[in-house]
C-alpha positions as CSV (number, residue, x, y, z in Angstrom):
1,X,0.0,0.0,0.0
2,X,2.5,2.5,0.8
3,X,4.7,1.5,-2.2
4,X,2.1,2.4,-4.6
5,X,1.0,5.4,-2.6
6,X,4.4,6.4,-2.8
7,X,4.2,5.3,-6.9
8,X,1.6,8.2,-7.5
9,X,3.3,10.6,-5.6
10,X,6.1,10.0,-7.6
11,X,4.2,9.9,-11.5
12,X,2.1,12.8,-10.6
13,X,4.9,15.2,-8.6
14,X,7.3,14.1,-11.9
15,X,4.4,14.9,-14.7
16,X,6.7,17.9,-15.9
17,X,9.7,17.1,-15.2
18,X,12.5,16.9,-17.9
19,X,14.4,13.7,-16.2
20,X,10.7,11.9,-15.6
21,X,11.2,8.5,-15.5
22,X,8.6,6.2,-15.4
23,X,7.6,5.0,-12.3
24,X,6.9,1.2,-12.1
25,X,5.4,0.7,-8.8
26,X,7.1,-2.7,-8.2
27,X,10.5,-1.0,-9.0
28,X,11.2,0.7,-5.4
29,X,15.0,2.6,-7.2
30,X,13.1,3.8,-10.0
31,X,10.4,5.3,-7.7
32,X,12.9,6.4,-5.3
33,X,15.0,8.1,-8.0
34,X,11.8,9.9,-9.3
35,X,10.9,10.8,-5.6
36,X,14.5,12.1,-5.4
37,X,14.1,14.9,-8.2
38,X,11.3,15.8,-6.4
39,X,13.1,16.3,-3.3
40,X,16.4,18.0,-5.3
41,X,13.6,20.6,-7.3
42,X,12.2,21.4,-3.7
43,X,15.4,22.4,-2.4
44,X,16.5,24.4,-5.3
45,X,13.5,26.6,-4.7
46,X,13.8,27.2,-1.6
47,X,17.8,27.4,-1.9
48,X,17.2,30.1,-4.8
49,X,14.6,32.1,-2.3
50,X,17.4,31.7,0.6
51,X,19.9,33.3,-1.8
52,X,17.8,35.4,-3.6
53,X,18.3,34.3,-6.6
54,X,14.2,33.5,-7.0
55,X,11.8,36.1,-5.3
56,X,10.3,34.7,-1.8
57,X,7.1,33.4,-2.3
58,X,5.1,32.2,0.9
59,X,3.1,29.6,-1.0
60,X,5.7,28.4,-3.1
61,X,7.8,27.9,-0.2
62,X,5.2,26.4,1.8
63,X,4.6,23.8,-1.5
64,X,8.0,23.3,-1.6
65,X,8.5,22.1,2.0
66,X,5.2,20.0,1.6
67,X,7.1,18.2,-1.3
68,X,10.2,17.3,0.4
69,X,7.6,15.8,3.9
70,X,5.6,14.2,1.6
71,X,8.8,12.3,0.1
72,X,9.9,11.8,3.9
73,X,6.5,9.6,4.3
74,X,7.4,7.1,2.0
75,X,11.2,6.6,1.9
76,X,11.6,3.6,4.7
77,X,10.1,1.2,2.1
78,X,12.5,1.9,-0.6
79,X,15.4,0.6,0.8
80,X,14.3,-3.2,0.7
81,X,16.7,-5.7,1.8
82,X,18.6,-7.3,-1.8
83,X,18.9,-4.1,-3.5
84,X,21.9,-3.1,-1.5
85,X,24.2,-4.0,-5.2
86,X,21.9,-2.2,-7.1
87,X,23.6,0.3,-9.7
88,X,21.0,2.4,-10.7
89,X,21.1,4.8,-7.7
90,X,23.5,6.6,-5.1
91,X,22.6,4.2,-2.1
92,X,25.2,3.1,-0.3
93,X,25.7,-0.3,1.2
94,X,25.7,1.9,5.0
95,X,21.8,1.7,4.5
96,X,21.5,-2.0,4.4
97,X,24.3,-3.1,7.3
98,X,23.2,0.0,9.4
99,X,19.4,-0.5,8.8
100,X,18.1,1.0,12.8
101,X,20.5,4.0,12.4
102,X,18.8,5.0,8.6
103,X,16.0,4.1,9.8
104,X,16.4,6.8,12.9
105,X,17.5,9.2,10.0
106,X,14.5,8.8,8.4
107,X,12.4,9.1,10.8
108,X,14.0,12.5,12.2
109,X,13.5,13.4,8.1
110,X,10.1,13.0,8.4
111,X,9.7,14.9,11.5
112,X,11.7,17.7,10.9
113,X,10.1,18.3,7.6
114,X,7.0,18.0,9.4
115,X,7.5,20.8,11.6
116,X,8.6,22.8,8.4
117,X,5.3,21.7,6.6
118,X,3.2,22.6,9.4
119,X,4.5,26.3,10.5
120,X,4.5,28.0,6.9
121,X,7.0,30.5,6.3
122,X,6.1,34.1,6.2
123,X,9.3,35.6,5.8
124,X,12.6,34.6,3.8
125,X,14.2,34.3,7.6
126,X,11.6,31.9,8.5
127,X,12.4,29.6,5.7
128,X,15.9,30.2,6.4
129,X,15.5,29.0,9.6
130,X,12.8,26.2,9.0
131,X,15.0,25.2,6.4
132,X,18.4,25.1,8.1
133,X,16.9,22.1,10.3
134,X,15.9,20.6,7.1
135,X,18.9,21.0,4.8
136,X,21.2,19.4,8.0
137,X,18.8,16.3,7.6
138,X,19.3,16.0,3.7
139,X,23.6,17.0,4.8
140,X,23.9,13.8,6.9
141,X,22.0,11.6,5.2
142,X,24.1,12.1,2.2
143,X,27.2,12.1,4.0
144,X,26.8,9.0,5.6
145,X,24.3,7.1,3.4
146,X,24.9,8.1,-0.2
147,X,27.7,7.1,-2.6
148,X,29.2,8.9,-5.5
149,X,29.0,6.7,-9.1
């Protein structure tokens, strides 16, 4: 159930993107990939408001964070045990023989952006700071979870 919820998210978030692939709701990298851009789109929005490179905009800042929690909700199921040699995608093996502590990362992921979803910015230096909690989240993830191909 939460695969393919996660499957929709991932078609209907992806409709206009460039890089769309095509999520196959029994392939958890593909939808995890797709759910990825979403999450990397998100954060250049708000990283381009931060800057200001991209004008603030409450609501787009507000569906930007939304994006990024919504992704948070359905990550833990896809990281399924046997896909740890997979090639398609940056996961690193630290996900699969450290399962508890990604699955604590996670889990701050989805309440951190949570508390970003549910107090909408106002201000650039709201977002900044909403965002700052955030951004560490995606930072040490990465770091200790993510491989360079």
């Amino acid at each position: 159930m939460a695969l393919a919820a996660t499957a929709t998210f991932a078609v209907s978030a992806n409709a206009g993107s460039h890089n769309f692939v095509a999520a196959d709701v029994n392939d958890p990298v593909t939808l995890r990939i797709n759910i990825m851009q979403n999450v990397g789109a998100a954060t250049g929005l708000v990283s381009g408001m931060m800057k200001g490179n991209v004008p603030f905009d409450p609501i787009a800042a507000q569906a930007a964070l939304s994006t990024i929690n919504t992704a948070s909700l359905g990550l833990s199921g896809l990281f399924p045990s046997g896909m740890d040699e997979n090639m398609r995608s940056t996961a690193g093996p630290a996900i699969w023989a450290d399962a508890d502590s990604f699955k604590s990362a996670i889990a701050k992921f989805i309440a951190d952006t949570g508390a970003a979803k549910s107090s909408p910015p106002a201000t650039v230096e709201e977002l900044q700071a909403a965002f700052a909690i955030v951004g560490a989240n995606c930072q040490s993830c990465h770091k200790a979870y993510r491989i360079k191909r």
